[in-house]
C-alpha positions in Angstrom: 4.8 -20.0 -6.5 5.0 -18.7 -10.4 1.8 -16.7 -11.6 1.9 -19.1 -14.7 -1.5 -18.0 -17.3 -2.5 -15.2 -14.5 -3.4 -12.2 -17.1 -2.5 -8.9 -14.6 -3.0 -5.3 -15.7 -0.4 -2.5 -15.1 -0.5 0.5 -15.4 2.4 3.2 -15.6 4.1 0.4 -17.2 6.5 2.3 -19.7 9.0 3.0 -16.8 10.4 2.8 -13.3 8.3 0.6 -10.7 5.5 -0.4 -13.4 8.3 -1.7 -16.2 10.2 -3.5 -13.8 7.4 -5.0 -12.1 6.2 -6.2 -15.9 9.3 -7.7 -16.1 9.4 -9.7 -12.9 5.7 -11.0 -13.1 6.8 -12.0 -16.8 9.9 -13.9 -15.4 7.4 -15.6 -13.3 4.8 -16.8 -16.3 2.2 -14.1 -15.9 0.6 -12.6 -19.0 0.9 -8.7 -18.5 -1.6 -6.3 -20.0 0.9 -2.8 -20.2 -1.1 0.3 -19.8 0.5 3.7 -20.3 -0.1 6.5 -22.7 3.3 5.9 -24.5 2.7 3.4 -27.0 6.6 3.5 -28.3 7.6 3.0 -24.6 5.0 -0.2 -23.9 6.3 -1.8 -27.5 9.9 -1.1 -26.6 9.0 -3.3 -23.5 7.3 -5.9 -25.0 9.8 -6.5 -27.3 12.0 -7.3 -24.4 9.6 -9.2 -22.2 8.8 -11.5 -25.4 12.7 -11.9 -26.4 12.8 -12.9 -22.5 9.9 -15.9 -23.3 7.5 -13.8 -21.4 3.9 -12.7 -22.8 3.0 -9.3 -23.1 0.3 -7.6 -24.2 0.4 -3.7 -25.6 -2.6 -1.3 -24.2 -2.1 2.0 -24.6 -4.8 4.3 -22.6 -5.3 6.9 -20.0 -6.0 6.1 -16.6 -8.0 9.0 -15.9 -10.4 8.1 -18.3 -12.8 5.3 -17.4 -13.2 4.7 -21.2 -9.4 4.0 -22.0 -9.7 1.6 -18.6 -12.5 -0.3 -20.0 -10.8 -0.8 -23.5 -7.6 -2.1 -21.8 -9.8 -4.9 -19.8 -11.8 -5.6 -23.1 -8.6 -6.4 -25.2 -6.8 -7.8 -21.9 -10.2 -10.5 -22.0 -10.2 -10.9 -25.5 -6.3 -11.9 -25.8 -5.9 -13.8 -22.5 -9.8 -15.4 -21.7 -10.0 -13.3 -18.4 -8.1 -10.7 -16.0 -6.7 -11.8 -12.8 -5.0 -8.8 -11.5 -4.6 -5.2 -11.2 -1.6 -3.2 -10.4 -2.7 1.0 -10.1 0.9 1.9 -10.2 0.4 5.2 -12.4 1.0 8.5 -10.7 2.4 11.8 -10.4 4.2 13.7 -7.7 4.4 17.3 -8.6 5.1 18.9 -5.3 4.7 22.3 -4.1 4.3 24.6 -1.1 0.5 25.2 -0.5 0.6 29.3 -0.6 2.1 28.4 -4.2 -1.9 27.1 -5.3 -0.2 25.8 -7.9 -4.0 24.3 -8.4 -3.4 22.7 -12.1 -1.1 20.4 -10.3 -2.8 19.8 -7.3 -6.2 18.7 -9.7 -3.4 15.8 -11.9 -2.5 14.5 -8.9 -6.3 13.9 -7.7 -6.9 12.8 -10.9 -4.1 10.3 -11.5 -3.4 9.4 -8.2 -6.9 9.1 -7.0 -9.1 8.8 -9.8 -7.1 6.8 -11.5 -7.0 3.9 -9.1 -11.2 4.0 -8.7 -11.0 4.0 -12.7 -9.3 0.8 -12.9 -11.3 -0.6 -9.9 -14.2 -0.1 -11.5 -13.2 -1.5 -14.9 -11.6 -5.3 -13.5 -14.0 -5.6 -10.4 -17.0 -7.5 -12.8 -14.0 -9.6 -14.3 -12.7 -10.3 -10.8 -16.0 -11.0 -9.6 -17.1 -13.2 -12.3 -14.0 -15.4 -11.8 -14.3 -15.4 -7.8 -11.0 -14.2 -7.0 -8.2 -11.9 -7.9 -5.6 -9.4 -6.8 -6.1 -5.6 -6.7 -2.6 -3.7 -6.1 -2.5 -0.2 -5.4 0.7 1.8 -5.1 0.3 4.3 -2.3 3.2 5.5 -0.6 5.2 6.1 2.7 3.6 9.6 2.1 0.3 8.3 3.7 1.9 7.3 6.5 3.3 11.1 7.5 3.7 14.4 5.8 6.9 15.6 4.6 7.4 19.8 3.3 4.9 20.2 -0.1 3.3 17.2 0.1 0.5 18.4 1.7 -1.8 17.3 -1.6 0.1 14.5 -2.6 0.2 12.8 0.8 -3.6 13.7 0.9 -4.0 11.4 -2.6 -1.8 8.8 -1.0 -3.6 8.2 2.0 -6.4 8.5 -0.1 -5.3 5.3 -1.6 -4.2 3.7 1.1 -7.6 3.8 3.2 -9.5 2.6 -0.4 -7.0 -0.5 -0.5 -8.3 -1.2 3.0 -12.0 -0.8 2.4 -11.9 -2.8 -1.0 -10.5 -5.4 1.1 -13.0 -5.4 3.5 -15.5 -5.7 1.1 -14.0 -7.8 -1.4 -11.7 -10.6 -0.2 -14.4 -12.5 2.5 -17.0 -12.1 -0.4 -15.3 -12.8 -3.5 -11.8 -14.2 -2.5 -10.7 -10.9 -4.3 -7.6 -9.9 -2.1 -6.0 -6.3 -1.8 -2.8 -4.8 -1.2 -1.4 -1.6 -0.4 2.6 -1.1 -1.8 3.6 1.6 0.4 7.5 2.8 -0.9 9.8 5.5 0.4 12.5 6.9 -1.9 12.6 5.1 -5.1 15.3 5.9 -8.0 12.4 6.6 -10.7 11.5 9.6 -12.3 8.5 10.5 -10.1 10.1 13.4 -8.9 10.3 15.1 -12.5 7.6 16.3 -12.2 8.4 18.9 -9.7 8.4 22.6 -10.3 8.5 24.0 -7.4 12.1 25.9 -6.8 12.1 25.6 -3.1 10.7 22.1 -3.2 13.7 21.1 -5.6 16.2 22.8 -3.3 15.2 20.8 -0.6 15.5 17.6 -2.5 19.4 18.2 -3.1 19.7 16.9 0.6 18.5 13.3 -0.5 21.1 13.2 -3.4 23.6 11.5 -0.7 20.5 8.7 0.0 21.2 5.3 -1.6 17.7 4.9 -2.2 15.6 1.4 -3.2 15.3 0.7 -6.8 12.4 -0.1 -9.2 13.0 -3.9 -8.7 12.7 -3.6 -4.9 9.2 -2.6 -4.8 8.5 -5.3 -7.8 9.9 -8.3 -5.6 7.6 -6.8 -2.7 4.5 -7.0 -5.6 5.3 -10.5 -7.0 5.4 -11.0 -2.5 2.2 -10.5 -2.1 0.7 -11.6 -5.7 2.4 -15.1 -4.6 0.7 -16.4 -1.8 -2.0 -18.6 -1.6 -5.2 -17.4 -2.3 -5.9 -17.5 1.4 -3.0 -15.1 2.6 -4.4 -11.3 1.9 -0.9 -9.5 2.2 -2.6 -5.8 3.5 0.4 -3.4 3.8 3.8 -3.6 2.5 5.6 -0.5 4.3 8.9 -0.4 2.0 11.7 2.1 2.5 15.5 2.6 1.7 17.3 1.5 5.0 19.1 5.2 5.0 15.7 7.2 5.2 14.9 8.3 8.6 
């Protein structure tokens, strides 16, 4: 099924999981509203998307603030006629040993991670509403399935995530036919774990060096999965991880 004049939001679009996801709901005739503070990135990636025959639309903002969110929907609406989709894909893993309170870090990942996702929420739901159906996305992670060393806040944020997906969909989909999905990945080649700086957590990271881990276009094949079914099929979990990862 192609998502042919299906305007969807992403955010955390100028790289890894949210540009290649842009380009694979593109491929597949969706108009895609790119959200990221990097407007040289997002332009960079419409060019390409366009030169492709896709549509793209440029929306620079921050997800932390409700403001930027609202903005992005407004011009999303006032380009495309509506919003179908979101995809909260945005999000920072900066991890660190506890007894490091290494506090400023712990307070971006509650705010990207967490509020980031009710931010966008907030800001599609009347448009998703209004149209009586839709697709909320929300990248969580295998990290709110279990905790791994110094993940103690960021697995916190995930299953944070995860246990919103599932009560927006208990609210949403037998209401307003406004289906949810949590993407749960494992190790993916991005550069999430940049943001690390931690010395012990990075020493402990050499040991996945040897992993073939999944790629950015693995966890956008399972997104255009579940954005792909019929409106009656509520794809709830997708628990994703590189076949190498115990």
């Amino acid at each position: 099924m192609n998502l042919n004049d299906r305007t969807i939001i992403i955010t955390g679009a100028s790289s890894g999981i949210g540009e290649s996801t842009a380009k694979k709901l593109a491929q597949n005739g969706a108009n895609v509203v790119l959200m990221a503070r990097s407007e040289d990135k997002l332009n960079t990636l419409r060019d390409a998307i366009e030169k492709d025959g896709g549509k793209a639309l440029v929306a620079t903002g921050d997800v932390t603030k409700s403001e930027d969110f609202k903005k992005v929907v407004s011009k999303a609406v006032e380009t495309y006629g509506k919003v179908d989709g979101l995809i909260n894909n945005a999000g920072l893993m900066p991890l660190s040993y506890v007894e490091k309170l290494k506090t400023d870090e712990w307070d971006q990942m509650v705010d990207v991670n967490i509020k980031g996702v009710l931010n966008g929420v907030s800001a599609v739901l009347p448009q998703l509403k209004e149209h009586k159906g839709g697709d909320i996305i929300n990248i969580s992670s295998m990290a709110a399935n279990r905790y791994f060393p110094g993940g103690a806040v960021y697995c916190a944020t995930k299953s944070a995530v995860k246990m919103f997906s599932e009560g927006l969909r208990q609210e949403l989909a037998p209401k307003y036919g406004i289906n949810v999905t949590s993407i749960e990945p494992g190790a993916v080649a991005t550069n999430l774990t940049s943001t690390i700086t931690d010395e012990d957590i990075k020493e402990t990271m050499k040991g996945m060096e040897d992993m073939t881990t999944l790629e950015s276009e693995d966890i956008a094949n399972a997104i255009y999965y579940a954005l792909s079914q019929p409106a009656r099929v509520n794809i709830n979990d997708v628990y994703i991880v590189p076949s190498e990862q115990k």
